[in-house]
C-alpha positions in Angstrom: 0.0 0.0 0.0 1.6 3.2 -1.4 0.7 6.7 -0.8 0.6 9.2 -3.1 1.5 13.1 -2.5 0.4 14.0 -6.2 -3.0 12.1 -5.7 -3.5 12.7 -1.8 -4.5 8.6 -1.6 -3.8 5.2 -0.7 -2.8 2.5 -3.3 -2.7 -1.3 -2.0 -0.1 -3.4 -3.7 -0.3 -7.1 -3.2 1.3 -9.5 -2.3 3.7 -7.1 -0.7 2.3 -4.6 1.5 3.6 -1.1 2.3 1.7 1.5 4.0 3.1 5.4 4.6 1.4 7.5 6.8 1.9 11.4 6.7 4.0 11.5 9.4 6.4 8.8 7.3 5.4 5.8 9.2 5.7 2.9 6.7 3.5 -0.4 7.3 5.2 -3.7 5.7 4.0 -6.7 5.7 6.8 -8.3 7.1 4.8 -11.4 8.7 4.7 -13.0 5.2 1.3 -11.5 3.4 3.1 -14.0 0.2 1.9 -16.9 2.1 -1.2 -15.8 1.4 -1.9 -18.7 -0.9 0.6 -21.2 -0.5 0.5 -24.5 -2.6 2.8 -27.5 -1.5 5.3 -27.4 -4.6 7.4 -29.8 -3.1 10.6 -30.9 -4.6 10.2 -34.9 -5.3 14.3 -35.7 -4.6 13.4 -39.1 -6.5 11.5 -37.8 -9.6 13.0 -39.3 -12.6 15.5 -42.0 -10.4 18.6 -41.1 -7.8 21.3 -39.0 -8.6 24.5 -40.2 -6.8 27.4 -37.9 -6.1 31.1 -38.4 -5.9 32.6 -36.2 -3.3 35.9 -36.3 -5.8 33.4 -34.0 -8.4 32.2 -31.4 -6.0 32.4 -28.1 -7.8 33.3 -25.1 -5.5 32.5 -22.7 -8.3 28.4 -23.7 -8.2 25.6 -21.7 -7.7 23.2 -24.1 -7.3 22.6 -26.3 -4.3 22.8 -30.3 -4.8 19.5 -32.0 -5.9 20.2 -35.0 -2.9 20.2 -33.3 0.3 16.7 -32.2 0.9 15.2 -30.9 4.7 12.3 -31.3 5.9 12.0 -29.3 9.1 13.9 -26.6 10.6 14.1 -25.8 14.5 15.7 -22.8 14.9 16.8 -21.0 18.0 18.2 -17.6 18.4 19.3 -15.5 21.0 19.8 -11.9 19.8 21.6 -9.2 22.0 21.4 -5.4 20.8 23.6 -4.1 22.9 26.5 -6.0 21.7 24.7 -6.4 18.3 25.3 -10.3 18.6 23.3 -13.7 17.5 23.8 -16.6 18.8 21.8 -19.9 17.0 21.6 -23.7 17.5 19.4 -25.0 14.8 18.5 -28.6 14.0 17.6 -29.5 10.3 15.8 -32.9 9.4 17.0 -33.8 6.0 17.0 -36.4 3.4 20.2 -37.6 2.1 20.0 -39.6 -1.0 23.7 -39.9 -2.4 26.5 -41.3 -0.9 29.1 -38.1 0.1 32.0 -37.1 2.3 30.2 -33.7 1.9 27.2 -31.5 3.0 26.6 -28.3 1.0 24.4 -25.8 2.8 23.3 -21.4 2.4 25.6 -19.8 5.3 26.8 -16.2 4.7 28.1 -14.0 7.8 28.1 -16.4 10.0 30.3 -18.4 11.8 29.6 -22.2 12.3 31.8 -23.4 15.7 29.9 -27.1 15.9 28.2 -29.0 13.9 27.1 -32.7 13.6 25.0 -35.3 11.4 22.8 -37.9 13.5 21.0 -40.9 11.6 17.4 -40.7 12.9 17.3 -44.6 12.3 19.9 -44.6 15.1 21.7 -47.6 12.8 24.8 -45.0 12.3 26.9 -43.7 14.8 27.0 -40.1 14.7 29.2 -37.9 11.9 31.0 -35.2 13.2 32.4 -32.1 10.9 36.2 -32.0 10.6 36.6 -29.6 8.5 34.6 -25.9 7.6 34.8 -24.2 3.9 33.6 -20.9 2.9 32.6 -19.7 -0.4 31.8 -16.1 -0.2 30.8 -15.6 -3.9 28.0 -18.3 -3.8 27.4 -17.7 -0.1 27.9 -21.6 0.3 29.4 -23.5 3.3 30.6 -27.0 2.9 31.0 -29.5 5.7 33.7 -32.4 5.9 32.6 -35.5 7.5 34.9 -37.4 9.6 33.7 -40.4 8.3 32.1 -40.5 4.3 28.3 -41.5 4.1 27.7 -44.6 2.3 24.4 -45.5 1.2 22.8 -49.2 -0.8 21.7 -48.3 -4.4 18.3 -46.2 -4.1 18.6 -46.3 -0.2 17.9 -42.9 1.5 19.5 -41.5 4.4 17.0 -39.6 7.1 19.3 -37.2 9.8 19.4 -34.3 11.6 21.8 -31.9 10.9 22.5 -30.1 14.2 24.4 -26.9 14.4 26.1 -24.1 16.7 26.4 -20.7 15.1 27.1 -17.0 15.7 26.6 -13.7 13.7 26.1 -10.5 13.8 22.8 -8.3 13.9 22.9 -6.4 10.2 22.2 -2.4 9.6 21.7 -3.2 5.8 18.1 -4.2 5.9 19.0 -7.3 5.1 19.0 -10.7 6.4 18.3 -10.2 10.3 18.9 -6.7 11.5 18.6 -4.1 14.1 17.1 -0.5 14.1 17.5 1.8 16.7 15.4 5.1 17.5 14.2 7.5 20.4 10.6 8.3 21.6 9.4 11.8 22.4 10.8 11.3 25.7 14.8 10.5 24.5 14.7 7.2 25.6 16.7 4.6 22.9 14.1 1.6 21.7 15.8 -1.8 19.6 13.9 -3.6 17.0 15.1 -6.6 15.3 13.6 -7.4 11.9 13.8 -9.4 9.1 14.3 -9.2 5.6 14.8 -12.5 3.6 14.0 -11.9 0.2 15.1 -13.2 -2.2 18.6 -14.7 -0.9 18.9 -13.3 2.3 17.8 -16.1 5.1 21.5 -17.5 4.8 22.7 -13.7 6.8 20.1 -15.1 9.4 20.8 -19.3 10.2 22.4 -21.8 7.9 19.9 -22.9 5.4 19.0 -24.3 2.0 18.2 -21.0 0.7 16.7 -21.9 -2.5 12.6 -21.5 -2.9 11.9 -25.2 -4.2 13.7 -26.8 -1.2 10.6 -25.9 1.0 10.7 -27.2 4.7 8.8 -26.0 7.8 10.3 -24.1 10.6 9.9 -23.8 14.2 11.3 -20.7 16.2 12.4 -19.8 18.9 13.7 -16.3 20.1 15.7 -16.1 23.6 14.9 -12.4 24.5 15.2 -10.0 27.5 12.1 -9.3 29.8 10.9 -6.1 27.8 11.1 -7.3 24.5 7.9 -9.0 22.8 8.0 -11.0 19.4 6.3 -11.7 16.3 6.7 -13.8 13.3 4.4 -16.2 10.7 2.9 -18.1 13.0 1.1 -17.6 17.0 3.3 -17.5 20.1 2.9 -21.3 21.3 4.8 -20.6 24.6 6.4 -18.0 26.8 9.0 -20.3 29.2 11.8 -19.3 31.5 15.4 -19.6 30.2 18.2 -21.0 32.0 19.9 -17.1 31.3 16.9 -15.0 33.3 15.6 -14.5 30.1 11.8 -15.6 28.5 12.3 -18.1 25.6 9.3 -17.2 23.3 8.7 -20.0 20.8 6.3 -20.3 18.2 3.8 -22.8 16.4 5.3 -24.9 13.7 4.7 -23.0 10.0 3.5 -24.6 6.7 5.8 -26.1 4.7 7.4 -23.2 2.6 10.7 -21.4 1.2 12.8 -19.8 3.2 12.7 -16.3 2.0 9.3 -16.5 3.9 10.2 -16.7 7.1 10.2 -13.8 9.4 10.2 -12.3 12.8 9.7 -8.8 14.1 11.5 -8.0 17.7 10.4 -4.9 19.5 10.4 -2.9 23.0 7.4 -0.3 22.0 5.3 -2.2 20.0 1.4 -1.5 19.8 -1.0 -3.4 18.8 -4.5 -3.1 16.5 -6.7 -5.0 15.4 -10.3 -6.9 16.6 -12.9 -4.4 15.6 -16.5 -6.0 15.5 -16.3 -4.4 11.7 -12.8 -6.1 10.8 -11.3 -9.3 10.5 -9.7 -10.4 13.9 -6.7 -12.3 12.4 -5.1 -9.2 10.9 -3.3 -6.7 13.3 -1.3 -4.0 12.9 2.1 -2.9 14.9 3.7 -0.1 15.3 5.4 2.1 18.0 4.1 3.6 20.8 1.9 6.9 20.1 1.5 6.1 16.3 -1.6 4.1 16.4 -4.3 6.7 15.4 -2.2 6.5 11.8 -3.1 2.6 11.5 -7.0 2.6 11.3 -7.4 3.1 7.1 -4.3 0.7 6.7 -6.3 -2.0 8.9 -9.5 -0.9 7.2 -8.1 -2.1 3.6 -5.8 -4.8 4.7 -8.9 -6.4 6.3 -10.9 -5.6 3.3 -8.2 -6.9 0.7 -7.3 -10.1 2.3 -11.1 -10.9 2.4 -11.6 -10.2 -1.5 -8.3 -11.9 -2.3 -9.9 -15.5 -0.6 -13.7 -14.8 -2.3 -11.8 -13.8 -5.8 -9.4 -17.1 -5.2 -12.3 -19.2 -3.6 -9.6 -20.4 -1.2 -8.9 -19.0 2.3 -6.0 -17.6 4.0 -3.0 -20.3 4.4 -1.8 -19.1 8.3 -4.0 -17.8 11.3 -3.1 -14.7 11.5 -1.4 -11.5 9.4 0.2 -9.0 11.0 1.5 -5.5 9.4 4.6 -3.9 10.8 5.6 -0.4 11.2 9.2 -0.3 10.6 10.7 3.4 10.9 13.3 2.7 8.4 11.5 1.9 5.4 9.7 5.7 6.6 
């Protein structure tokens, strides 16, 4: 949604969702308004027989991730601190692996792997551990050595979980997972932390397979100080205690879809609307503190166009809830 100073109006552009206010408050849709209609497009790994790799042929020079590794599920947990401007990120990816390899090939840019290991979920393997680490900074890829080589029966199919220890750091490019800063009216400093994944740009964030056909879903978890609330795709599941004082805010498992779709919002002086008797409850709009007056026409037509888009499509709304965001940089 776009406004215009020649034409004094609104103008709602889908599927990506921008909102500015005269006083330069900009509404994205950073929850993931794409997912609006998502269709499982998932990549068949076995479509047209198995390809089987020799580790000898692996091309550093590639663009393109391997057609036999293939994840199913990401759990993902992050512990972000602004005022050192740190992440720190244990994930655990189930994959398919459907080539024999001494290799794993995986989207990691900015960010610094210290431990990783491959577990067979049939429990008949003993665990693989990573021996050695390579960057490639031009195709953002990281490969993993195995201490011991993967060997796998004709057509036979390997299930694991691919667990790994990472650090990075919070972004000021817009891109991948960043931080803005800004005062109130009263001078006091407020953090957000925000995503932006599109098109390439989940690899700045976590290790991934960050290419839109390898779709997966994604559980996540955000290890966050006392004042700080969250949001992302899907509704907050639980609110627990962590082992550092801080409240481990985790969230319900998504659909299975890319990861340039994922996304979560962090914020100290975040308000909410939404849940007017004339609206549709599962959108909401966020911004800061004292800007909420500017948010009634952008909930008014976000309400309104999400309900035409499912009649028009005859097919309803993929998640159970949408939320806009008022990022002040995008102002």
């Amino acid at each position: 949604m776009l406004y215009s100073e020649k034409h004094g109006r609104f103008y709602y552009c889908f599927p990506i969702t921008i909102v500015t206010f005269a006083s330069c408050v900009v509404l994205t849709s950073i929850i993931c308004i794409s997912l609006l209609f998502v269709e499982d497009y998932s990549l068949n790994p076995w479509a047209g027989g198995v390809t089987y790799y020799d580790p000898e042929e692996l091309d550093r020079s590639e663009w393109r991730l391997p057609n036999w590794i293939i994840p199913e599920r990401y759990n993902i947990t992050l512990e972000p601190v602004f005022s050192s401007r740190k992440i720190w990120g244990h994930e655990e990816i189930i994959l398919y692996i459907n080539a024999s390899t001494s290799e794993l090939v995986i989207h990691c840019s900015s960010i610094d792997v210290y431990n990783a290991t491959l577990i067979d979920m049939n429990e008949k393997l003993p665990p693989f551990e990573i021996t050695k680490k390579s960057y490639v900074s031009r195709s953002g890829m990281l490969f993993l050595t195995l201490n011991t080589p993967l060997r796998l029966k004709k057509r036979a199919t390997f299930h694991g979980k691919l667990i790994i220890h990472f650090s990075g750091e919070l972004r000021s490019d817009l891109r991948g997972f960043y931080i803005h800063s800004y005062h109130d009216t009263k001078g006091a400093t407020h953090y957000m932390g925000v995503t932006q994944f599109e098109p390439i740009d989940a690899r700045l964030a976590f290790p991934c397979f960050d290419e839109p056909a390898l779709k997966a879903t994604f559980s996540l978890s955000l290890i966050l100080e006392g004042r700080y609330i969250a949001l992302s795709n899907m509704p907050v599941q639980s609110i627990g205690a962590s082992h550092n004082g801080k409240e481990i805010w985790s969230f319900k498992e998504t659909p299975k879809m890319s990861t340039y779709l994922l996304a979560w919002v962090i914020g100290d002086d975040l308000e909410k609307t939404n849940n007017s008797a004339t609206r549709d409850s599962r959108v909401s709009i966020w911004t800061r503190s004292g800007h909420r007056r500017e948010t009634e026409y952008a909930l008014e037509i976000a309400s309104k166009t999400l309900n035409w888009y499912e009649e028009y499509l005859n097919k309803p709304y993929t998640l159970e809830k949408l939320d806009l965001v008022a990022i002040p940089d995008f102002s």
